[in-house]
PDB file of the backbone (N, CA, C, O) and the ligand in Angstrom, with CONECT records:
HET     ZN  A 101       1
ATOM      1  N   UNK A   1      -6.977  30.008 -18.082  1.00  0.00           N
ATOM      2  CA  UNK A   1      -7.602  28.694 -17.924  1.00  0.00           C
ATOM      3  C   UNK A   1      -9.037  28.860 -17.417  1.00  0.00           C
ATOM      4  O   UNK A   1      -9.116  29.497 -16.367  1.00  0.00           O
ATOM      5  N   UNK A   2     -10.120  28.447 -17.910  1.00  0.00           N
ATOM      6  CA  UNK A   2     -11.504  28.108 -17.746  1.00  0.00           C
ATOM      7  C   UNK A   2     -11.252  27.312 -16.559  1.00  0.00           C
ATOM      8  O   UNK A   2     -10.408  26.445 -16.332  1.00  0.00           O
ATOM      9  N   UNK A   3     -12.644  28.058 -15.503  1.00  0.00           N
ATOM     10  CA  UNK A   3     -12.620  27.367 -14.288  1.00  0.00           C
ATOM     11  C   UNK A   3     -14.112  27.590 -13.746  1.00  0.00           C
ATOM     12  O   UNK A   3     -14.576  28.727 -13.830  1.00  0.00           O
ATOM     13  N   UNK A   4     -14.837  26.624 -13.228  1.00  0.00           N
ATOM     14  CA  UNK A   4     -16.065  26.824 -13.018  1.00  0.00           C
ATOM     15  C   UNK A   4     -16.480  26.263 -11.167  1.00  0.00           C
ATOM     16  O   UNK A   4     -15.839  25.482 -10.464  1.00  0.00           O
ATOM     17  N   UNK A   5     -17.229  26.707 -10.976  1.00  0.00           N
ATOM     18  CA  UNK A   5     -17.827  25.881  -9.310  1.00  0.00           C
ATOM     19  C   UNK A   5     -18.589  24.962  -9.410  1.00  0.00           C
ATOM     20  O   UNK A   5     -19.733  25.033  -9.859  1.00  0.00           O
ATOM     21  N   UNK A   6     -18.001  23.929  -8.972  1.00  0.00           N
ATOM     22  CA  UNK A   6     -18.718  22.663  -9.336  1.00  0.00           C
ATOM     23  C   UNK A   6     -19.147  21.829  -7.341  1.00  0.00           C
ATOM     24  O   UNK A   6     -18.347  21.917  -6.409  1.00  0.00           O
ATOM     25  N   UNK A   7     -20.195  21.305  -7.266  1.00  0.00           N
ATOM     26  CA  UNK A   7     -20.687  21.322  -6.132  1.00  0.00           C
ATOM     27  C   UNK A   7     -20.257  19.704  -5.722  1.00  0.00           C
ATOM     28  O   UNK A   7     -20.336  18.853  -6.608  1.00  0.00           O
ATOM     29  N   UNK A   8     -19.790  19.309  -4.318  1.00  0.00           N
ATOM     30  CA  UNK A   8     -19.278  18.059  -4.407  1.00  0.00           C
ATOM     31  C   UNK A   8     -20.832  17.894  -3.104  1.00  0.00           C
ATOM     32  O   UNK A   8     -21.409  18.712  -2.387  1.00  0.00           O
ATOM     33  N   UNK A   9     -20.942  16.909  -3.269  1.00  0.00           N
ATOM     34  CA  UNK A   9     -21.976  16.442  -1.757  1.00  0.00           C
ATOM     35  C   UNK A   9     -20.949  15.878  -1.200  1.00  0.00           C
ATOM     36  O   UNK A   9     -20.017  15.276  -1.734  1.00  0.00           O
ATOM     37  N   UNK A  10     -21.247  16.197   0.408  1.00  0.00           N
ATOM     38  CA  UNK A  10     -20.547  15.428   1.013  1.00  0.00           C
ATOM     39  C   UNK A  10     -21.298  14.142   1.541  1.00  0.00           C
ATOM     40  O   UNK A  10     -22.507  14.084   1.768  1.00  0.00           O
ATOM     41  N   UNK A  11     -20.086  12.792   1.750  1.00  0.00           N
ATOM     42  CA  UNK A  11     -21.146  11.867   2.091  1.00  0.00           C
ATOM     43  C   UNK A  11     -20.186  11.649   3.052  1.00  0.00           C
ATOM     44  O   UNK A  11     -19.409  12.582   3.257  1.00  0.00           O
ATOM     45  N   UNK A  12     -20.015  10.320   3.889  1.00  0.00           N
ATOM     46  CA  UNK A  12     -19.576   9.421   4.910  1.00  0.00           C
ATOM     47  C   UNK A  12     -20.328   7.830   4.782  1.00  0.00           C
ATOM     48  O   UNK A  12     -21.450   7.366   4.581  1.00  0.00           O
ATOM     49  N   UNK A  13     -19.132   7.415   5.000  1.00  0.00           N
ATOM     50  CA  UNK A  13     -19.869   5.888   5.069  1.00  0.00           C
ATOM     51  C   UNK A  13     -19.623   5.368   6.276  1.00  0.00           C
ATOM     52  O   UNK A  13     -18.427   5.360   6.568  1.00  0.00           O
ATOM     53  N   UNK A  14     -20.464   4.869   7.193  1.00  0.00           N
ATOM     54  CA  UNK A  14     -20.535   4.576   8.728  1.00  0.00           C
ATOM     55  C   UNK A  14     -19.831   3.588   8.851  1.00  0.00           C
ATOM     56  O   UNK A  14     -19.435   3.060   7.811  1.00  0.00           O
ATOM     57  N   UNK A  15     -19.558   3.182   9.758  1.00  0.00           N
ATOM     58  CA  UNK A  15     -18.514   1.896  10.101  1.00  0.00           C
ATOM     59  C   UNK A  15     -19.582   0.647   9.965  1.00  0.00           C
ATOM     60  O   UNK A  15     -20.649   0.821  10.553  1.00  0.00           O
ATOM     61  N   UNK A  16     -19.447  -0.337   9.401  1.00  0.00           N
ATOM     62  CA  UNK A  16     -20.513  -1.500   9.629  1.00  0.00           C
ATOM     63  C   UNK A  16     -19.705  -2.773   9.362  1.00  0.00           C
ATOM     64  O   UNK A  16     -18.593  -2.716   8.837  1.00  0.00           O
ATOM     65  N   UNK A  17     -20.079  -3.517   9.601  1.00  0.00           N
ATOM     66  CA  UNK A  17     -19.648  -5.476   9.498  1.00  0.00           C
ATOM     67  C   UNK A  17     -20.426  -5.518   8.398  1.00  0.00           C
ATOM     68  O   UNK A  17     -21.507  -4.965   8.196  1.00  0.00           O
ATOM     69  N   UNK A  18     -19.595  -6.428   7.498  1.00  0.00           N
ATOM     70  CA  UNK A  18     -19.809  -7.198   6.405  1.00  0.00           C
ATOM     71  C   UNK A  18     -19.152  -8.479   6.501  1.00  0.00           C
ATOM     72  O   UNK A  18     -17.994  -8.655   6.880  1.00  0.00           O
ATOM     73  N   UNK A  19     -20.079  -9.473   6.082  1.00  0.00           N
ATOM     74  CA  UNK A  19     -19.236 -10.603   5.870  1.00  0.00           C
ATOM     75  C   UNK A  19     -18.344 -10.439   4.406  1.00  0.00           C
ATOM     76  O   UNK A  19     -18.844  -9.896   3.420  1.00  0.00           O
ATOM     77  N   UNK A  20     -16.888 -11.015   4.418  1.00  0.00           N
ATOM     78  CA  UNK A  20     -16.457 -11.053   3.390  1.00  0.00           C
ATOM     79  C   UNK A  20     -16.520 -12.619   3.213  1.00  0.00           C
ATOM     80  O   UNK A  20     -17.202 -13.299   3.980  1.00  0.00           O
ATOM     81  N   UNK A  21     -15.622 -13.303   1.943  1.00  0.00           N
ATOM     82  CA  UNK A  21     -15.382 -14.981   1.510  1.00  0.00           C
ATOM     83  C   UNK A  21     -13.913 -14.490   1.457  1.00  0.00           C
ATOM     84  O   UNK A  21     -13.405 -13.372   1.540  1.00  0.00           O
ATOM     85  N   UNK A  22     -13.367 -15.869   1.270  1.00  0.00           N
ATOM     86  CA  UNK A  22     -12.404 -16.145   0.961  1.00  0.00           C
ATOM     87  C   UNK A  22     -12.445 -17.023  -0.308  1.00  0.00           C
ATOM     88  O   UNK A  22     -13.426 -17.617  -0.756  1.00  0.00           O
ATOM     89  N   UNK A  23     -11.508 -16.998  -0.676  1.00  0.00           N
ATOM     90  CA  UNK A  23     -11.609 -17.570  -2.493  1.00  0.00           C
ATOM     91  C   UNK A  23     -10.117 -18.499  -1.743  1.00  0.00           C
ATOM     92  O   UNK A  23      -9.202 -18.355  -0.932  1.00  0.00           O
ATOM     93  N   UNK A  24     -10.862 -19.730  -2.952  1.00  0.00           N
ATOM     94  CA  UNK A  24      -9.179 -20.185  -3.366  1.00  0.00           C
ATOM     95  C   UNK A  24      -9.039 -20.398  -4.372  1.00  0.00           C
ATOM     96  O   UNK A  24      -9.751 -20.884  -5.251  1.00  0.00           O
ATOM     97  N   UNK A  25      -7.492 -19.822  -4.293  1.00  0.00           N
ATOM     98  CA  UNK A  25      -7.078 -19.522  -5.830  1.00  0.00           C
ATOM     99  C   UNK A  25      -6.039 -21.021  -6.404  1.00  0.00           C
ATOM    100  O   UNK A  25      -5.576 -21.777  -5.550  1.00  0.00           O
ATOM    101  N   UNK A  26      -5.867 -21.194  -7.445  1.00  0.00           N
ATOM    102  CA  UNK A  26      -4.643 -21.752  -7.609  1.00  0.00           C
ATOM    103  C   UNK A  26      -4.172 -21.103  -8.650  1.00  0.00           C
ATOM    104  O   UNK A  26      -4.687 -20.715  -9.699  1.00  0.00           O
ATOM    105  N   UNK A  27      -2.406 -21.006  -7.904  1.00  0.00           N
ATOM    106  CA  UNK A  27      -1.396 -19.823  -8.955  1.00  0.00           C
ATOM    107  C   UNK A  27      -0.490 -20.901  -9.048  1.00  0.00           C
ATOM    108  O   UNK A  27      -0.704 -22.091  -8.821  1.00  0.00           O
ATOM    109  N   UNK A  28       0.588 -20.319  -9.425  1.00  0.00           N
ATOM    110  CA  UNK A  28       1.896 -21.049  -9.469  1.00  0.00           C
ATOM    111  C   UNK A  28       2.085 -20.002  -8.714  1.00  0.00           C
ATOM    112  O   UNK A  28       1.399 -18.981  -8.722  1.00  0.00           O
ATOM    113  N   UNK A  29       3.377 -20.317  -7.788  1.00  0.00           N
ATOM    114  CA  UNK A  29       3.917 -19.325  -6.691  1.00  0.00           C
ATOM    115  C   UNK A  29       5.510 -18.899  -7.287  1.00  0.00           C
ATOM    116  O   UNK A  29       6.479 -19.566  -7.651  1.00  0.00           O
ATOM    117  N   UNK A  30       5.251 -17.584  -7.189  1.00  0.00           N
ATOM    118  CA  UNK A  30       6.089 -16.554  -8.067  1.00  0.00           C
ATOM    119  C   UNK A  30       7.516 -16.795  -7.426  1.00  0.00           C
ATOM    120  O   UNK A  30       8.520 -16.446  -8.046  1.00  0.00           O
ATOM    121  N   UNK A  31       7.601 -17.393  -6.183  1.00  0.00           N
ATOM    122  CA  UNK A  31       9.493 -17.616  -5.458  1.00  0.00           C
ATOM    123  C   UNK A  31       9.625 -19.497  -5.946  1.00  0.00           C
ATOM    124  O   UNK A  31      10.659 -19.723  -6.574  1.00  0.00           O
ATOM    125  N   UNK A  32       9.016 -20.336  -5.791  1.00  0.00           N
ATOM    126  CA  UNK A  32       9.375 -21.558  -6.365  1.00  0.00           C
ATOM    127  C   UNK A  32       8.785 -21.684  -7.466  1.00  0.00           C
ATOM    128  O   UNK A  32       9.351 -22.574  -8.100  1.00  0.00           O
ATOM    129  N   UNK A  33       8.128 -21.352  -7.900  1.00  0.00           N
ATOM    130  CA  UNK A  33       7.280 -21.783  -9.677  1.00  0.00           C
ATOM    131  C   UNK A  33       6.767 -23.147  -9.315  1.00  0.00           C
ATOM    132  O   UNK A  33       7.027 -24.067 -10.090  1.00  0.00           O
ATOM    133  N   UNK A  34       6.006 -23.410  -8.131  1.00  0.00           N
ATOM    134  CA  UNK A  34       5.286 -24.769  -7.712  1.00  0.00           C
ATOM    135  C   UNK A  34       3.506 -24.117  -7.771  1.00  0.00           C
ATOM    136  O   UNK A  34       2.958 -23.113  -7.315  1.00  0.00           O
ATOM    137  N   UNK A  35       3.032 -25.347  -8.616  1.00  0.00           N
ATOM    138  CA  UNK A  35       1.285 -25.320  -8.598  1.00  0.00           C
ATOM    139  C   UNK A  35       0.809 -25.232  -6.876  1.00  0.00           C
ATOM    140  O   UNK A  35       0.936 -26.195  -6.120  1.00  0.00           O
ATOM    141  N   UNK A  36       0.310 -24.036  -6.499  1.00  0.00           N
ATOM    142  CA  UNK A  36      -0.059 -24.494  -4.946  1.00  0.00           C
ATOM    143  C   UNK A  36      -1.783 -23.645  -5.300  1.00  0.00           C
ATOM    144  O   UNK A  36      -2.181 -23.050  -6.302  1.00  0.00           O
ATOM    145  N   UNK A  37      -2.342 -23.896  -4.203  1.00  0.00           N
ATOM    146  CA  UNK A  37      -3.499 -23.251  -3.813  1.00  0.00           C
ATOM    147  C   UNK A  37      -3.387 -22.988  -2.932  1.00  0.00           C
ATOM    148  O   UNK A  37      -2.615 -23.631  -2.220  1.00  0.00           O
ATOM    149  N   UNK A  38      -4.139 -21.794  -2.388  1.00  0.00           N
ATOM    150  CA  UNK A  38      -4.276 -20.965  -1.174  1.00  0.00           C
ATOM    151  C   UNK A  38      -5.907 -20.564  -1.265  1.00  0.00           C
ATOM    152  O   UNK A  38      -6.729 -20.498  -2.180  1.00  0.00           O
ATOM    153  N   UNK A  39      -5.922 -20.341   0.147  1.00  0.00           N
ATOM    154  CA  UNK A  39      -7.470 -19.690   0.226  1.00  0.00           C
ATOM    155  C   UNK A  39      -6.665 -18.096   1.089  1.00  0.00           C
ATOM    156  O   UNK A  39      -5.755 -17.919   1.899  1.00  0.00           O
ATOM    157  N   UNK A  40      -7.597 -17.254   0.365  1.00  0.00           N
ATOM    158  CA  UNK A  40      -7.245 -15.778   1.264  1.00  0.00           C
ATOM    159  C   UNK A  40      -8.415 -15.218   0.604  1.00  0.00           C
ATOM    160  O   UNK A  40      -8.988 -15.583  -0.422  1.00  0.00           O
ATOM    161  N   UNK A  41      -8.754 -13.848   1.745  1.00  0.00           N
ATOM    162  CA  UNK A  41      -9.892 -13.089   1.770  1.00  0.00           C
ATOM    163  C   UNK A  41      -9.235 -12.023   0.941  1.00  0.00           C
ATOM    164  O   UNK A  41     -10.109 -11.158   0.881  1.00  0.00           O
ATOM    165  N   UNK A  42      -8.177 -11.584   0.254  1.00  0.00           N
ATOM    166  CA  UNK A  42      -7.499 -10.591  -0.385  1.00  0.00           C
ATOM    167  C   UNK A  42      -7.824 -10.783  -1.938  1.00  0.00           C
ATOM    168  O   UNK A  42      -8.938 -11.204  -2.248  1.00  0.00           O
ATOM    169  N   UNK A  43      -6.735 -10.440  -3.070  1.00  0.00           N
ATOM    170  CA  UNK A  43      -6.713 -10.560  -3.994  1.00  0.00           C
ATOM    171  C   UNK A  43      -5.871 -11.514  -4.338  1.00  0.00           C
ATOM    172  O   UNK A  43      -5.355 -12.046  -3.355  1.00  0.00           O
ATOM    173  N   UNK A  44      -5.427 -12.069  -5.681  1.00  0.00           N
ATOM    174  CA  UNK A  44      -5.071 -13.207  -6.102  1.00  0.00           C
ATOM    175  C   UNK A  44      -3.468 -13.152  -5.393  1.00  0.00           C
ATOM    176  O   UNK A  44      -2.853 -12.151  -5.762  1.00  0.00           O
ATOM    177  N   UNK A  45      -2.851 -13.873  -4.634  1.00  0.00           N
ATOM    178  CA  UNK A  45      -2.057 -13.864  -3.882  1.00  0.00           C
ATOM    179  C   UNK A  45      -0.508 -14.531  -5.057  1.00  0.00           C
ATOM    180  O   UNK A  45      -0.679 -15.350  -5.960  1.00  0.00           O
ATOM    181  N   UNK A  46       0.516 -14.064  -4.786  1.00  0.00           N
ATOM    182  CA  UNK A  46       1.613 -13.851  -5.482  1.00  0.00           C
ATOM    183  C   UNK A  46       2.592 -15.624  -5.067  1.00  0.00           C
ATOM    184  O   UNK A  46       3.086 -16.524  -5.745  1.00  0.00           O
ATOM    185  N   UNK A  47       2.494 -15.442  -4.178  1.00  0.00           N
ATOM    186  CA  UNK A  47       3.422 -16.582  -2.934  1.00  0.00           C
ATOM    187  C   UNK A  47       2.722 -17.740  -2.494  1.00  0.00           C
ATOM    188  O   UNK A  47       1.600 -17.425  -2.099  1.00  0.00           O
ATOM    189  N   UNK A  48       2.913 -18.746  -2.425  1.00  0.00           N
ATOM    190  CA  UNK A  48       2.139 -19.480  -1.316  1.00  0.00           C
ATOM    191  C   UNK A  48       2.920 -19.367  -0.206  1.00  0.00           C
ATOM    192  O   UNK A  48       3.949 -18.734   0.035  1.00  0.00           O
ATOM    193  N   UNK A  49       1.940 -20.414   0.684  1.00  0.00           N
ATOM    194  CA  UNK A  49       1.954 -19.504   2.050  1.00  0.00           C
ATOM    195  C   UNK A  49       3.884 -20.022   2.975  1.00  0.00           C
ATOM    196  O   UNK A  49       4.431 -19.445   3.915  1.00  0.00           O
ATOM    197  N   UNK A  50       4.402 -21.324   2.133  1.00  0.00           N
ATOM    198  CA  UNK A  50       6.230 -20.790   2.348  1.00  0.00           C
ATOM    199  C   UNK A  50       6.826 -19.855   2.109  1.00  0.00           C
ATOM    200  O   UNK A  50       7.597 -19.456   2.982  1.00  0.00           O
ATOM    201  N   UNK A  51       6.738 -19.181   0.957  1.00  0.00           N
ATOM    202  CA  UNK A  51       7.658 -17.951   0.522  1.00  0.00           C
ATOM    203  C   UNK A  51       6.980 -17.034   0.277  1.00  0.00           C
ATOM    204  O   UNK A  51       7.402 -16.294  -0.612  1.00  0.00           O
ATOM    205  N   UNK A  52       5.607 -16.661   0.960  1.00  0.00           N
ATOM    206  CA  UNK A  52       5.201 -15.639   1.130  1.00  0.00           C
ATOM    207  C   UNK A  52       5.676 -14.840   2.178  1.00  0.00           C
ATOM    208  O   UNK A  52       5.500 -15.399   3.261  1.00  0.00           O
ATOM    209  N   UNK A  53       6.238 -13.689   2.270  1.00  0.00           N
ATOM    210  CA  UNK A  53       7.303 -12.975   2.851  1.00  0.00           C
ATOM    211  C   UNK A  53       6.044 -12.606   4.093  1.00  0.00           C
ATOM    212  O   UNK A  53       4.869 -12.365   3.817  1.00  0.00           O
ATOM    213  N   UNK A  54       6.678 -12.638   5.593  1.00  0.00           N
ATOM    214  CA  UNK A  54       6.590 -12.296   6.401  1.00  0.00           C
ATOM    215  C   UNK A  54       5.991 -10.926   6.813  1.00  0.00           C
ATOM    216  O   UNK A  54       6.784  -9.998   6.651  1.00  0.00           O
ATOM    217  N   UNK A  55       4.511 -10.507   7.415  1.00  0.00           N
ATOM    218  CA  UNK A  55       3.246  -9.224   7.541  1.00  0.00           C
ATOM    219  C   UNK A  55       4.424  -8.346   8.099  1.00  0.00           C
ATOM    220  O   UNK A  55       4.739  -7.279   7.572  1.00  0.00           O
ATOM    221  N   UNK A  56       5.061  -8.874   9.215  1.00  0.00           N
ATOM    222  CA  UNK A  56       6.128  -7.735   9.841  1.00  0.00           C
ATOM    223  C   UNK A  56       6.960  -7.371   9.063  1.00  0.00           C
ATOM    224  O   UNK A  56       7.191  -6.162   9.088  1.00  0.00           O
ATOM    225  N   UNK A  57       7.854  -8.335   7.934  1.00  0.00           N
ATOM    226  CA  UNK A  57       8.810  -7.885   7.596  1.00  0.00           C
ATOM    227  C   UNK A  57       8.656  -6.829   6.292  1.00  0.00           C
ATOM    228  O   UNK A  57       9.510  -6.215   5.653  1.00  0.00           O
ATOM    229  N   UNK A  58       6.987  -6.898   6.163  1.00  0.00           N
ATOM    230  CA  UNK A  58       7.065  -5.720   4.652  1.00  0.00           C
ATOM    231  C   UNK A  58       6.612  -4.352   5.655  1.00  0.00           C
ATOM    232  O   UNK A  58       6.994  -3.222   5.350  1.00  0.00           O
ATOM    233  N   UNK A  59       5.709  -4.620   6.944  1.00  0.00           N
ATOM    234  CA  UNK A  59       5.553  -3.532   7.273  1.00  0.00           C
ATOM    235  C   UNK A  59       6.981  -2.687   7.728  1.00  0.00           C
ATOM    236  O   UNK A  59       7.269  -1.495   7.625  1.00  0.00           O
ATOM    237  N   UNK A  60       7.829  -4.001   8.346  1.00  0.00           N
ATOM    238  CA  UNK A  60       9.405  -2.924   8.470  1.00  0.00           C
ATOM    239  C   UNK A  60       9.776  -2.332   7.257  1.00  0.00           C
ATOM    240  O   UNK A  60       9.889  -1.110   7.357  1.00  0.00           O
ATOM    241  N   UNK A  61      10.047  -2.873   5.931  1.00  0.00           N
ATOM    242  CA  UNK A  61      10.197  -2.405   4.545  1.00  0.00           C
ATOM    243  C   UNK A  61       9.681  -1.190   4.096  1.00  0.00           C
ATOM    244  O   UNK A  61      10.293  -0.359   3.425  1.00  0.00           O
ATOM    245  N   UNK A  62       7.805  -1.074   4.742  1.00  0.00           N
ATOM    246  CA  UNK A  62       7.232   0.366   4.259  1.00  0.00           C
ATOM    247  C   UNK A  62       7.885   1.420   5.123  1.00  0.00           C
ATOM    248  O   UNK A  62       7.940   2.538   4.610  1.00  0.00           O
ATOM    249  N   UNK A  63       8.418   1.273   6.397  1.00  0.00           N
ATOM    250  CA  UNK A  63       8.226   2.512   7.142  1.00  0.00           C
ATOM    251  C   UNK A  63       9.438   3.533   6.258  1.00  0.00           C
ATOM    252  O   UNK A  63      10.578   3.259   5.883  1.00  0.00           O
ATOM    253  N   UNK A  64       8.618   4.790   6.136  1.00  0.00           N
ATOM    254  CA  UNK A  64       9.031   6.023   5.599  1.00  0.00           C
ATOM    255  C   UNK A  64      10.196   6.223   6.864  1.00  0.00           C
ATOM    256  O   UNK A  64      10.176   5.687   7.972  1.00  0.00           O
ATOM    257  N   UNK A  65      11.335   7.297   6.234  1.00  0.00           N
ATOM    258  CA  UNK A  65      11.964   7.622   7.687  1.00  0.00           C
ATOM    259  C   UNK A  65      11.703   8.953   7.211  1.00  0.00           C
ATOM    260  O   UNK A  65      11.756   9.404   6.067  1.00  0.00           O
ATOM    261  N   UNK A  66      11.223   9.844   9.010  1.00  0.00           N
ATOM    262  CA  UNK A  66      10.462  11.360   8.237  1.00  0.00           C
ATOM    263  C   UNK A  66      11.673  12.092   7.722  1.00  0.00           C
ATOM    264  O   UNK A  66      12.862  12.055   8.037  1.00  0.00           O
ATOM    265  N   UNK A  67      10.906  12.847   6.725  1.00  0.00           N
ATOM    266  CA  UNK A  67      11.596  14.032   6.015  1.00  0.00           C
ATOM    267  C   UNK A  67      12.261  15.241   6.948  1.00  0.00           C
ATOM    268  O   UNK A  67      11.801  15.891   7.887  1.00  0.00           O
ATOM    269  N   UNK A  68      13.264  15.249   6.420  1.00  0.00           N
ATOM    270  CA  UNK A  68      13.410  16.457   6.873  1.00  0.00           C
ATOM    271  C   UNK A  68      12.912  17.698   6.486  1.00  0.00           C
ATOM    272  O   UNK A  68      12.620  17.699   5.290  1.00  0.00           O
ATOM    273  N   UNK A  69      12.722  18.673   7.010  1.00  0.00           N
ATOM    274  CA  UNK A  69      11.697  19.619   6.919  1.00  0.00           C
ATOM    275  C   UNK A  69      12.718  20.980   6.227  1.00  0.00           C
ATOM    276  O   UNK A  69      13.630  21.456   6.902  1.00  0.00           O
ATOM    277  N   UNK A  70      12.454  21.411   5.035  1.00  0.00           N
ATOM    278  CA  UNK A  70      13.064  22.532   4.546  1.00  0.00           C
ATOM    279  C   UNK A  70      13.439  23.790   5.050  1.00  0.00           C
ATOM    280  O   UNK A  70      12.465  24.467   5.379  1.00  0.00           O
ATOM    281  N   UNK A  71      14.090  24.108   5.151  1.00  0.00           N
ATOM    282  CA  UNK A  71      14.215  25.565   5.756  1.00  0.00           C
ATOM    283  C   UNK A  71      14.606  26.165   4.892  1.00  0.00           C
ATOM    284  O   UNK A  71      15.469  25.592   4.228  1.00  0.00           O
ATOM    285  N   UNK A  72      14.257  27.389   4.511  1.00  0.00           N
ATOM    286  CA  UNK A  72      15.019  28.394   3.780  1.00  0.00           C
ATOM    287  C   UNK A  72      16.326  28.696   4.194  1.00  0.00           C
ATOM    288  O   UNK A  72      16.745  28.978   5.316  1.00  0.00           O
ATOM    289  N   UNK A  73      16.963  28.585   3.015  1.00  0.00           N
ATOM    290  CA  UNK A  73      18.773  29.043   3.549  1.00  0.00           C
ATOM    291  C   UNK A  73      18.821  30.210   2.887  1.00  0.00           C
ATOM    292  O   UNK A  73      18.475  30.351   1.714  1.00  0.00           O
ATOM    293  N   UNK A  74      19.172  30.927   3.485  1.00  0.00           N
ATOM    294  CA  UNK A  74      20.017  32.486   3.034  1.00  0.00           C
ATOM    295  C   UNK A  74      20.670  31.912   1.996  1.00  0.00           C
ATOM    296  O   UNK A  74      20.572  30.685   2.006  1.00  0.00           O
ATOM    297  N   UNK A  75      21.431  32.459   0.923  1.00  0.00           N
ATOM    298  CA  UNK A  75      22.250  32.257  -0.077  1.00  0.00           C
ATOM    299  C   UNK A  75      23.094  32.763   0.499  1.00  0.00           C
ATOM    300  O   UNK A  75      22.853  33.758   1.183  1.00  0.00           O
ATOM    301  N   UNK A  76      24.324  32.247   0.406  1.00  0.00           N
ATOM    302  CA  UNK A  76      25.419  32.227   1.507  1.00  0.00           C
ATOM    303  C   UNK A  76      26.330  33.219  -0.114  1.00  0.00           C
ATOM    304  O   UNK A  76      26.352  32.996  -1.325  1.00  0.00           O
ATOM    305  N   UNK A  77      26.927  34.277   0.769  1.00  0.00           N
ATOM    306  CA  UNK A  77      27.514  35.229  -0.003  1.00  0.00           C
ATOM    307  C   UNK A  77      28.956  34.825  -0.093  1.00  0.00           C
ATOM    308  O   UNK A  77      29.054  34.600   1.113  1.00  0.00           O
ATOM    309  N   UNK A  78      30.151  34.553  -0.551  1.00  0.00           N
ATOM    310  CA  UNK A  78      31.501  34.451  -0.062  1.00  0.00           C
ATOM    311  C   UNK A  78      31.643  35.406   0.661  1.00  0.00           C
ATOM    312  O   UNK A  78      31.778  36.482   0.080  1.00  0.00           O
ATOM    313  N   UNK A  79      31.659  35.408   1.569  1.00  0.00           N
ATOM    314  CA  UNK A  79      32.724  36.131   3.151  1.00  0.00           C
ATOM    315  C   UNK A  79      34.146  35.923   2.208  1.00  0.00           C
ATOM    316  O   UNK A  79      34.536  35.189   1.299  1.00  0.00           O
ATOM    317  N   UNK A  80      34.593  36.920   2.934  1.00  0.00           N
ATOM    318  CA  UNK A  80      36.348  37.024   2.664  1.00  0.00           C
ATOM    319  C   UNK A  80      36.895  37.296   1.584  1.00  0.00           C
ATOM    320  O   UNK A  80      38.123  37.341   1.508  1.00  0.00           O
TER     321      UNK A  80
HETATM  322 ZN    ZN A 101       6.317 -20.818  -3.084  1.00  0.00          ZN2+
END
């Protein structure tokens, strides 16, 4: 396989304030199928704001439970 050195710059982008907007959208809301509008600073929002599911309850939903960590096993020989 062809492989060459290719040079990356490094950058950083500093911490700064920006103002953002908020948009309002009007969807139909994907749990009742009702015409609603919402205003949010995000992207086009799925739910209005009744059956839009609860910030805690998706962050409980994401949490990973950690991996367990591999160990090499001997290949276990039959004994006996
Ligand atoms: Zn709804």
């Amino acid at each position: 396989m062809p492989s060459k050195q290719v040079h990356v710059r490094e950058y950083t982008v500093r911490a700064h304030e920006r103002v953002i907007h908020t948009r309002l959208y009007k969807f139909i809301c994907k749990q009742c199928n009702k015409d609603v509008e919402r205003e949010t600073y995000g992207p086009r929002p799925l739910y209005c704001d009744r059956c839009r599911p609860s910030m805690t309850r998706t962050e409980m939903g994401k949490k990973k439970k950690p991996r367990p960590v591999l160990v090499k096993q001997q290949k276990r020989r039959n004994a006996s």
